[in-house]
MDAnalysis code that builds the backbone (N, CA, C; Angstrom):
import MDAnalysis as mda
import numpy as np

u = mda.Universe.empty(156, n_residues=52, atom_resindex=np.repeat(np.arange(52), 3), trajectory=True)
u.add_TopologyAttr("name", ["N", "CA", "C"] * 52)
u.add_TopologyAttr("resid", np.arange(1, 53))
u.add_TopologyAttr("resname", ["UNK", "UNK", "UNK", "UNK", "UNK", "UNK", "UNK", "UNK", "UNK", "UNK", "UNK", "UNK", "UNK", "UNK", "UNK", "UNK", "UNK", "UNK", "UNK", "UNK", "UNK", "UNK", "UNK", "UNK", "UNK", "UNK", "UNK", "UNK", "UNK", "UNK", "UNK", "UNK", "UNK", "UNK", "UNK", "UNK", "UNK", "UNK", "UNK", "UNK", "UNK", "UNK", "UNK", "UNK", "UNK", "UNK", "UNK", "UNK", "UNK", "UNK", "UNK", "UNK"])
u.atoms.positions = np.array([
    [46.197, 72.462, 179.941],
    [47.205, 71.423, 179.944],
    [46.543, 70.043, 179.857],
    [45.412, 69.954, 180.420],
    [44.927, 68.256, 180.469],
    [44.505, 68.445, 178.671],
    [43.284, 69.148, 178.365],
    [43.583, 69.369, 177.181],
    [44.408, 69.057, 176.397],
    [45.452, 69.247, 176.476],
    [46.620, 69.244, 175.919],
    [47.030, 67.730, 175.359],
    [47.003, 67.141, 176.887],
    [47.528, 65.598, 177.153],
    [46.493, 64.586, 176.713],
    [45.070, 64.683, 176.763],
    [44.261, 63.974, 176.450],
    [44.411, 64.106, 174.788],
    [44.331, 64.626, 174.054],
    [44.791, 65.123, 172.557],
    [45.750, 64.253, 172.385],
    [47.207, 64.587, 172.599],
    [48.294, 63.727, 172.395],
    [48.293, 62.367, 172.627],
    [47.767, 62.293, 173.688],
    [47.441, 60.720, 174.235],
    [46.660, 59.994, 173.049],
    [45.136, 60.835, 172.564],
    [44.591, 60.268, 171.675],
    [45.489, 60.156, 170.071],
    [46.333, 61.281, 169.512],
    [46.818, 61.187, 168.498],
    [48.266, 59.640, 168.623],
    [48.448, 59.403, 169.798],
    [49.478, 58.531, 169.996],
    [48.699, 57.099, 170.178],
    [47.511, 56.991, 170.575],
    [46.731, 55.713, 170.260],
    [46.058, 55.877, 169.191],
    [46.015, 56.520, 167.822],
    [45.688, 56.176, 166.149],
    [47.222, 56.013, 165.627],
    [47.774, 56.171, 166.211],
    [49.467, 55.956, 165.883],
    [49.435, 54.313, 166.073],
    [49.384, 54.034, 167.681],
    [49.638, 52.994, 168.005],
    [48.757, 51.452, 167.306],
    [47.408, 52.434, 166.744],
    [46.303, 51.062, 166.160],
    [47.260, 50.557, 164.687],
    [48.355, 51.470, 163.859],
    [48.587, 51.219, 162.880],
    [47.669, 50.974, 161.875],
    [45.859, 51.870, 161.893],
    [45.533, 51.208, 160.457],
    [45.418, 52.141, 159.192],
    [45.189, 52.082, 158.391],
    [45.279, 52.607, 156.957],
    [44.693, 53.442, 157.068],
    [44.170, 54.070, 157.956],
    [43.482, 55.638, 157.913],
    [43.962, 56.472, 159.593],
    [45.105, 57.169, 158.740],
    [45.953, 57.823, 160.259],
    [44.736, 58.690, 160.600],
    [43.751, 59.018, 161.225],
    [42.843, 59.794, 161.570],
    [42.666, 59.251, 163.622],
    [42.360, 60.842, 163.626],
    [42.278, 60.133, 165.493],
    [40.722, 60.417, 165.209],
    [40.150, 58.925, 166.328],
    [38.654, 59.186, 165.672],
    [38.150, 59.493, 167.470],
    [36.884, 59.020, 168.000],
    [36.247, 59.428, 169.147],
    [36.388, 58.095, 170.162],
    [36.888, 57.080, 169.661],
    [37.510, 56.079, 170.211],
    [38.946, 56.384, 170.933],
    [39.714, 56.992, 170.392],
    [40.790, 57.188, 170.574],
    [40.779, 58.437, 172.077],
    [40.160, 59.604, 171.496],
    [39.634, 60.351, 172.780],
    [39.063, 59.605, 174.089],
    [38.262, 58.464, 173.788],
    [37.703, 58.013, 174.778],
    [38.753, 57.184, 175.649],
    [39.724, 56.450, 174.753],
    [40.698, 55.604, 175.327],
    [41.677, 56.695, 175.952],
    [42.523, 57.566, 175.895],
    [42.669, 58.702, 176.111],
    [42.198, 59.274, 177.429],
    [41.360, 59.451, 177.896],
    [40.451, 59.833, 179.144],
    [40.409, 58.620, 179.970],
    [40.435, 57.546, 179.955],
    [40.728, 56.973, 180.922],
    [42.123, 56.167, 181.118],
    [43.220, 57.163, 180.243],
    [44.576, 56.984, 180.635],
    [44.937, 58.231, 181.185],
    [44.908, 59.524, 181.098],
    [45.094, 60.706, 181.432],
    [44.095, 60.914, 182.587],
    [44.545, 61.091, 183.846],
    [44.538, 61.667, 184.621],
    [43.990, 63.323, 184.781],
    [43.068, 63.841, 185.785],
    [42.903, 65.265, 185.566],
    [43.523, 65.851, 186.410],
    [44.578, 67.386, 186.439],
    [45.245, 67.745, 187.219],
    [45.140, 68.332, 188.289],
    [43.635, 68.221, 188.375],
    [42.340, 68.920, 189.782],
    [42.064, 67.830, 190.243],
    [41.595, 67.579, 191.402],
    [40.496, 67.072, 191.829],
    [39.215, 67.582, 191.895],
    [37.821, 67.202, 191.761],
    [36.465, 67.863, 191.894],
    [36.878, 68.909, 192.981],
    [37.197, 68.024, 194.311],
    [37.098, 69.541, 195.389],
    [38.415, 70.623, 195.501],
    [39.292, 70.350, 194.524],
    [39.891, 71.352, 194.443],
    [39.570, 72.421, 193.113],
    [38.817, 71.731, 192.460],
    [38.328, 72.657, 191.521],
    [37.354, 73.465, 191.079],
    [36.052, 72.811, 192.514],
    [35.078, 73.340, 193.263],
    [35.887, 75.018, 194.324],
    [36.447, 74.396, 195.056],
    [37.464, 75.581, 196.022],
    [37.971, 76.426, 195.085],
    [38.297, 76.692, 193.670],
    [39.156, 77.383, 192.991],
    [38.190, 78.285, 192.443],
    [36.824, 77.620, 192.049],
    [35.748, 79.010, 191.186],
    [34.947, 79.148, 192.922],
    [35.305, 78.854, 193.717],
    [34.667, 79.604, 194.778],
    [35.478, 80.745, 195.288],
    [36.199, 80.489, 195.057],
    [37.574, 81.783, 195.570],
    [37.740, 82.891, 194.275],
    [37.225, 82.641, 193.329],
    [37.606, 83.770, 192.129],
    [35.967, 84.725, 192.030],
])
């Protein structure tokens, strides 16, 4: 799912730049990641592969 959202997020900021080449580039991913949120925290996602 974060997957998911970081993707969209990035395809919706090459949307939002409006320029002549609709392409989502590694800028866009990067801007992206520090709007999206992750749906773990480290220590809950530490606790989750310790329990499996």
């Amino acid at each position: 799912a974060d997957l998911q959202n970081v993707c969209r997020e990035a395809a919706m900021e090459a949307l939002r730049a409006q320029t002549d080449t609709p392409y989502v580039t590694m800028s866009h991913f990067n801007s992206s990641l520090s709007i999206i949120p992750p749906s773990l925290n480290e220590h809950s996602n530490y606790k989750r592969i310790n329990e499996s």
